[in-house]
N, C-alpha and C positions, 0 to 999 in steps of 0.2 A: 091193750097194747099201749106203750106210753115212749114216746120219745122227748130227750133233752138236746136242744140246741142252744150252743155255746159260739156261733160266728155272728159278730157283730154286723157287718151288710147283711146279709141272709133276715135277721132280730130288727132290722130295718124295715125289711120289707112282710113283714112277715101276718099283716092283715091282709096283704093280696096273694100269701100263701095258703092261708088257714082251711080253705073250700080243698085242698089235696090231704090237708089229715081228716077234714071232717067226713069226708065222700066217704072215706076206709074205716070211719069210725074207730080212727088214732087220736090221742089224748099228746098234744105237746104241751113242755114246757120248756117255759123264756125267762131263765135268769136276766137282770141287769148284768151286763157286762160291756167296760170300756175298752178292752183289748183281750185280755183273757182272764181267765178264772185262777187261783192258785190252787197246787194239787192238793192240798189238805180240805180245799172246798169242792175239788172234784171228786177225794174218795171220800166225801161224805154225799154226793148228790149223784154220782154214778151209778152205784150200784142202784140205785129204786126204777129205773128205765131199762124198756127193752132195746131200745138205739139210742146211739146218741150221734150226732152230727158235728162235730169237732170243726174247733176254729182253730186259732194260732194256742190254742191251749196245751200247757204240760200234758199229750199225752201218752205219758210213762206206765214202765209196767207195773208200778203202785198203784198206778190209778187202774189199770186192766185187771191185776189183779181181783182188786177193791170189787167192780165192777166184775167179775165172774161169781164172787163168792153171794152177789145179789142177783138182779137178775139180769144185765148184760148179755145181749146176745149176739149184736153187731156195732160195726160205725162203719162213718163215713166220713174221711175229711175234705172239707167244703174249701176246694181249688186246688191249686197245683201245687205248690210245696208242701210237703210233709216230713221235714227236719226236725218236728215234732212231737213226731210221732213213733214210737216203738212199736213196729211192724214186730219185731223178731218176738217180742214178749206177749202182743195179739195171737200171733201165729202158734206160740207154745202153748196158750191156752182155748185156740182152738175157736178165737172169736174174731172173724170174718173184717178184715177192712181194705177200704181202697178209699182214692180221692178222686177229683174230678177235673182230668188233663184236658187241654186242649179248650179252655171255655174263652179264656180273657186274655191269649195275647193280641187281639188289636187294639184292646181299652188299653194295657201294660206301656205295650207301644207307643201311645199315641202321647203317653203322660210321659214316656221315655224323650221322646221327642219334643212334648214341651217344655222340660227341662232343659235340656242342650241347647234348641233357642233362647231360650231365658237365659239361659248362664255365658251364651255369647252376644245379646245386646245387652244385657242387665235391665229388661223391661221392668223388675220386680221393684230396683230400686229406683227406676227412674218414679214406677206410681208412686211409691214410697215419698220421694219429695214432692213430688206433686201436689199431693195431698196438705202437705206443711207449710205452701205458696210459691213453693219454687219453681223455678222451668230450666230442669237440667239437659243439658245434650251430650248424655253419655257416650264416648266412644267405642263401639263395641267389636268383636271380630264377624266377618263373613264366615258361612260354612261350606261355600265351595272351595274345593281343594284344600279342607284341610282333613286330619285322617281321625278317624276314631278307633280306638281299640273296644269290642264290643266282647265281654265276659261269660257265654253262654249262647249256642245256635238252636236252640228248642223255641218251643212256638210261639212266646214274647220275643227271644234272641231276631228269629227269621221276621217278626212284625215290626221291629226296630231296625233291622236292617234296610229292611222296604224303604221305610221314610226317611231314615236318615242317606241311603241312595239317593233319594231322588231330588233332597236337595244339593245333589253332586259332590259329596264327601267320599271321602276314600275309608274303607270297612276292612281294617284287619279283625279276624275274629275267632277267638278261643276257646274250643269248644272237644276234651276229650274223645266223641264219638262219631263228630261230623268226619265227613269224610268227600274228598270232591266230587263224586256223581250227586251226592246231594245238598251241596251245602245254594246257598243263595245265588242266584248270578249277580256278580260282580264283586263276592267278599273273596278275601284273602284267607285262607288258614294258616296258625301259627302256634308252638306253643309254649303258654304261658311261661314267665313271662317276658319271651324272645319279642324284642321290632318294638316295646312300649317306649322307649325310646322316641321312636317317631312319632307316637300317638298325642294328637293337642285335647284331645278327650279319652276315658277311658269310662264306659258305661258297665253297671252289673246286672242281668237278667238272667243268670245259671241263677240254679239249687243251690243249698247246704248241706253238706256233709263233714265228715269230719278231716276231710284231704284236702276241703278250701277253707274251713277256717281260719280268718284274718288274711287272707290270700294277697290282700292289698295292704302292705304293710311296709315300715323303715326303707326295708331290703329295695324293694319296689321304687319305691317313691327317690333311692334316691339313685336307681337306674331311667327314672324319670324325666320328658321334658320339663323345663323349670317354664310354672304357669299353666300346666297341664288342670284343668276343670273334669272333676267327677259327678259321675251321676248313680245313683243306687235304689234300684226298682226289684229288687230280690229279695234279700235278706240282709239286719242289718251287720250281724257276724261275721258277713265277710271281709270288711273294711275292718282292721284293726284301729279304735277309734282316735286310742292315745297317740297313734303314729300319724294319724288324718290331721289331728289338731294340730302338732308338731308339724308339719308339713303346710299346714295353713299359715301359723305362725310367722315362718321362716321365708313364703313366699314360695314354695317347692309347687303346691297347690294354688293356684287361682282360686278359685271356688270350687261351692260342692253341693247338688241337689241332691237330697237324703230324704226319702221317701221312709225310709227303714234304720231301724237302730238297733243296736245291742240291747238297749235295756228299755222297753217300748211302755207305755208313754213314757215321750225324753223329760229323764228328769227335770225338775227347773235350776239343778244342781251344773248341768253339763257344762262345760266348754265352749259347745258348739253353736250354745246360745249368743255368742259375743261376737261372732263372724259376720260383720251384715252384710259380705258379698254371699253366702250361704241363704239357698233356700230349703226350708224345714216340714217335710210333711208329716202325715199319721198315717201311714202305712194304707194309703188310699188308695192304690192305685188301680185297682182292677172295677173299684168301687163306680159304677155308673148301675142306673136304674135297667137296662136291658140285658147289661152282663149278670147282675146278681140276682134277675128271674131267670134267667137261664142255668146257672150254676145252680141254684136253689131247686129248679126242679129236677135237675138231674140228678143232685144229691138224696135227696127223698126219692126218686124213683130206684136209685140204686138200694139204699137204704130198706125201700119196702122189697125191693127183690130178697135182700138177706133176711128177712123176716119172715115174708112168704106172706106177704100181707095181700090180698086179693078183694 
């Protein structure tokens, strides 16, 4: 039995994994990969494994395909999103997958949250000159009483709402399924994109799909407060980029922590690179040493259930 993983945290940690394939006397293997694979190198490496454990990778029904006509017989994609992935063309050929809900919204959260601090004192740049001998005293805003628009009530949504609560901020939040017997106590429900208006933040912690794609866009922005600071811990398609930048530009947008982007790793071609009130991550967010053993085992445990591996 042979599996291929393709998630970079997971490819991290993956010598304090090795003792769960080797107990089952399973054979992995660990491409180099810096965010994801392209599909022309996964339907050449798919098909030779019986699972594969999927990261943010192309995976389409060329590559499922690819991967039936060898010997594929399940996956598993490693965390919550799966914007990915082609369930519908797994499903058609009758090759077993799921992902692993519910692992990392306190880590998502918490990286949500240092964000929105950071982007209302501007700590990033204050280090920034620090470092160069300066001693700046940035003027920055408080977060009591001012409101946030929050993009998603799922289990990073509900982990972000917590903290950003309890520094006494007001939580309008967007969320097609939430409903009031359960949404958080003290958010508002609203929907998209009614009351952004109000909002001196607007955070993204939903999915992708093809009904938010660029969801935060022109249209948006320019029903927006002026000054309004973005933060984006999801995906990065859902911020329309070229409308982000225009929006930076112009002053429409304060800043914008971007954890996530359209086109991953951000080119050194973008835009977005020239914003210094912008902070710039690598889609880290979930990325802490306790969340991705724990994610990691539950993927392989699922993984071996579809195998039948014992």
């Amino acid at each position: 039995m042979r599996v291929l993983i393709t998630c970079p945290p997971m490819l991290g940690k993956i010598h304090d994994l090795r003792h769960l394939f080797d107990q089952k006397q399973v054979d992995m293997f660990c491409p180099a990969v810096v965010q994801t694979l392209s599909e022309d190198e996964l339907v050449g490496l798919v098909p030779q494994f019986d699972g594969w454990i999927i990261g943010d990778d192309p995976a389409t029904r060329r590559v499922f395909e690819a991967g039936k006509k060898g010997l594929l017989k399940a996956a598993v994609k490693w965390g919550v999103g799966v914007d990915n992935v082609d369930f519908t063309a797994a499903n058609d050929l009758a090759i077993p997958v799921t992902n692993t809900p519910n692992m990392f919204g306190g880590e998502v959260g918490d990286v949500a949250m240092s964000y929105i601090t950071a982007l209302a004192r501007e700590t990033f740049l204050i280090d920034r000159e620090v470092r160069l001998g300066k001693w700046p005293k940035r003027n920055g805003i408080s977060l009591a009483g001012k409101t946030l628009g929050l993009v998603g009530l799922g289990d990073i949504g509900k982990a972000t709402a917590r903290r950003v609560l309890a520094a006494d901020m007001r939580v309008i939040a967007y969320d097609p399924i939430a409903r009031p017997s359960v949404k958080t106590d003290g958010v508002e429900l609203a929907v998209w994109p009614e009351r952004v208006e109000e909002c001196d933040f607007i955070v993204l912690t939903c999915s992708l799909n093809e009904g938010n794609r660029h969801m935060l866009n022109a249209g948006v922005f320019s029903r927006a407060k002026r000054g309004v600071r973005i933060v984006n811990v999801a995906r990065g398609a859902l911020i329309a980029e070229c409308d982000l930048i225009d929006a930076l530009e112009d002053g429409t947008v304060h800043s914008a922590a971007l954890d996530v982007f359209e086109a991953e790793p951000l080119p050194m071609s973008s835009p977005l690179r020239q914003f210094e009130r912008c902070i710039l991550g690598s889609h880290n967010g979930s990325n802490t040493a306790d969340a991705v053993m724990r994610t990691s085992e539950r993927a392989v445990g699922l993984l071996f259930k579809f195998l039948e591996v014992r």
